[in-house]
RODO-2510 file (C-alpha; in nm, 4 decimals, decimal comma):
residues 115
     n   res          X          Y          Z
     1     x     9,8858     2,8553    11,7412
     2     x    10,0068     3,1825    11,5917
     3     x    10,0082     3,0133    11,2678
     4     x     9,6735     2,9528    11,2393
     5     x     9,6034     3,3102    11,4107
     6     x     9,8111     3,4579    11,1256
     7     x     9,6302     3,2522    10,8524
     8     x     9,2915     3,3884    10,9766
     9     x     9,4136     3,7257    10,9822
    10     x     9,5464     3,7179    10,6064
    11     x     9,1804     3,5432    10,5283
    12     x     9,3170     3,1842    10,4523
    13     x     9,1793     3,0099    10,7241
    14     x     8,8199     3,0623    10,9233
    15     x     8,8127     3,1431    11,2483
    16     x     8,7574     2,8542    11,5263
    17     x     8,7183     2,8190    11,8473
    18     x     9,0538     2,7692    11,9711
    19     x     9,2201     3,0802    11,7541
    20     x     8,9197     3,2801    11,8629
    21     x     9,0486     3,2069    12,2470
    22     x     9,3772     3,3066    12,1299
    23     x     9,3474     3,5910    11,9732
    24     x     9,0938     3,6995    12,2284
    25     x     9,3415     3,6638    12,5250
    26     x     9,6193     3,8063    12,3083
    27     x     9,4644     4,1187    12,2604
    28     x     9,3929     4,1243    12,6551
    29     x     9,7782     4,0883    12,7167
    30     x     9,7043     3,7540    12,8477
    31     x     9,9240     3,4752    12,8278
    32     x     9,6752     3,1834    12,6417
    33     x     9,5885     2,9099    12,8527
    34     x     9,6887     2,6961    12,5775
    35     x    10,0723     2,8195    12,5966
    36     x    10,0499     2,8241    13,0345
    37     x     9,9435     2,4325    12,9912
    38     x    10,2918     2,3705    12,7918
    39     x    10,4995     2,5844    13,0422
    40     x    10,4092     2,8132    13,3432
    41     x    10,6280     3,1086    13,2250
    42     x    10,5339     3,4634    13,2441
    43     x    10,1387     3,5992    13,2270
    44     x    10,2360     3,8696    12,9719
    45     x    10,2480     3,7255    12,5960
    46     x    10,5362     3,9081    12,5476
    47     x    10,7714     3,8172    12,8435
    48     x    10,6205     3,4483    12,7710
    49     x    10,8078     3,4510    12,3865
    50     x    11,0800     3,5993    12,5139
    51     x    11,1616     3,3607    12,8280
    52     x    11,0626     3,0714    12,5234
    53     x    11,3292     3,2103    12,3094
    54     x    11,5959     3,2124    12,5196
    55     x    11,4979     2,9164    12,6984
    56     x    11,5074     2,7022    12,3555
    57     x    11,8503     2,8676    12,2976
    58     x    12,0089     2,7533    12,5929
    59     x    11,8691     2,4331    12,5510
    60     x    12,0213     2,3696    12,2290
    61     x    12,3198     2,5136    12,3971
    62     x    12,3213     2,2196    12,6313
    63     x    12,2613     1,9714    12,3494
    64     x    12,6082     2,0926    12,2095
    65     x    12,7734     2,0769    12,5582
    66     x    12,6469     1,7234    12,5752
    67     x    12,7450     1,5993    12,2377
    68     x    13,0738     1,6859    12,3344
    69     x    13,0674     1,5337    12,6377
    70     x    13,0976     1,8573    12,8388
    71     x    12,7081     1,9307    12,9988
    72     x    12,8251     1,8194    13,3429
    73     x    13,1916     1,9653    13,3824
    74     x    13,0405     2,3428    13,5347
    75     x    12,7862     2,4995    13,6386
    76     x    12,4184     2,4243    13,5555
    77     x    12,1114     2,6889    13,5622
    78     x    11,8761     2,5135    13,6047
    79     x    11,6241     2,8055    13,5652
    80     x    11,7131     2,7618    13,1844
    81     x    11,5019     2,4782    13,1680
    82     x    11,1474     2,4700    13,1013
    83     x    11,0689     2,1497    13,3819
    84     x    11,4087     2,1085    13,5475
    85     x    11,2444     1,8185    13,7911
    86     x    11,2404     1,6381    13,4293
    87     x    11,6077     1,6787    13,3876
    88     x    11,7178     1,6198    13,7682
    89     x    11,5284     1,2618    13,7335
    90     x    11,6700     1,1530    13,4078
    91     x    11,9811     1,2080    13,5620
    92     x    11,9270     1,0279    13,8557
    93     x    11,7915     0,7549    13,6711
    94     x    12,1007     0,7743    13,4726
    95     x    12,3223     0,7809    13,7383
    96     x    12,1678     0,4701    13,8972
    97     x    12,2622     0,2793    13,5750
    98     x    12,5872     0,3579    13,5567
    99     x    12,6899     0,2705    13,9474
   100     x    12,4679    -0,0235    13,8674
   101     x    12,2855     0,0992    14,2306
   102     x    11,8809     0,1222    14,2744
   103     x    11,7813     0,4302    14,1860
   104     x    11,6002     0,4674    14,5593
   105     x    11,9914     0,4367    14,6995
   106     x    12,0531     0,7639    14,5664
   107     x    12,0634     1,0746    14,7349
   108     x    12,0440     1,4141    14,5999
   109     x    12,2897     1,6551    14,7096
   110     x    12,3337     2,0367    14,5965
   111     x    12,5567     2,3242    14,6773
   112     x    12,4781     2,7164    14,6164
   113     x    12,7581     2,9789    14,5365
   114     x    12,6818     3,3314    14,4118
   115     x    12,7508     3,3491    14,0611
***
């Protein structure tokens, strides 16, 4: 993590393996493998923390939209998401227990507009 990167830098922590890797694919402007196995976002470092950033903020964005009841009344971007096939099966599987249907019974239906 960049934690523990940061506490071997200031000479609190000893180097391992894993901050070793980090560091050494930091300082290639490589994404770390260890960040690409949480989320497939951008190879640059950079453009990865950023995308993370505002990923997390629309996220919590959506959690107040859905405390209030509100996260299905417009438009969802689903490219604000970091595994939107995650979200699209919850709420089918949501969906099916409301109608009180099988969740097979379903179907999925979408629509595209420029925005």
């Amino acid at each position: 993590s960049l934690a523990a990167l940061s506490k071997v830098i200031r000479g609190t922590s000893l180097l391992s393996s894993e901050v070793q890797k980090l560091a050494s694919a930091l300082l290639n402007q490589k994404c770390p493998l260890a960040w690409q196995s949480k989320w497939e976002g951008p190879e640059d470092p950079l453009q990865y923390l950023r995308s993370l950033v505002a990923r997390a903020l629309a996220i919590q964005n959506w959690v107040e939209k859905a405390e209030k009841q509100q996260l299905l009344s417009e438009t969802l971007d689903l490219s604000e998401l970091f595994h939107p096939d995650t979200f699209l099966n919850a709420l089918r599987q949501e969906t099916a227990r409301v109608m009180s249907c099988s969740v097979d019974s379903l179907k999925f239906t979408a629509s595209w507009k420029e925005i």
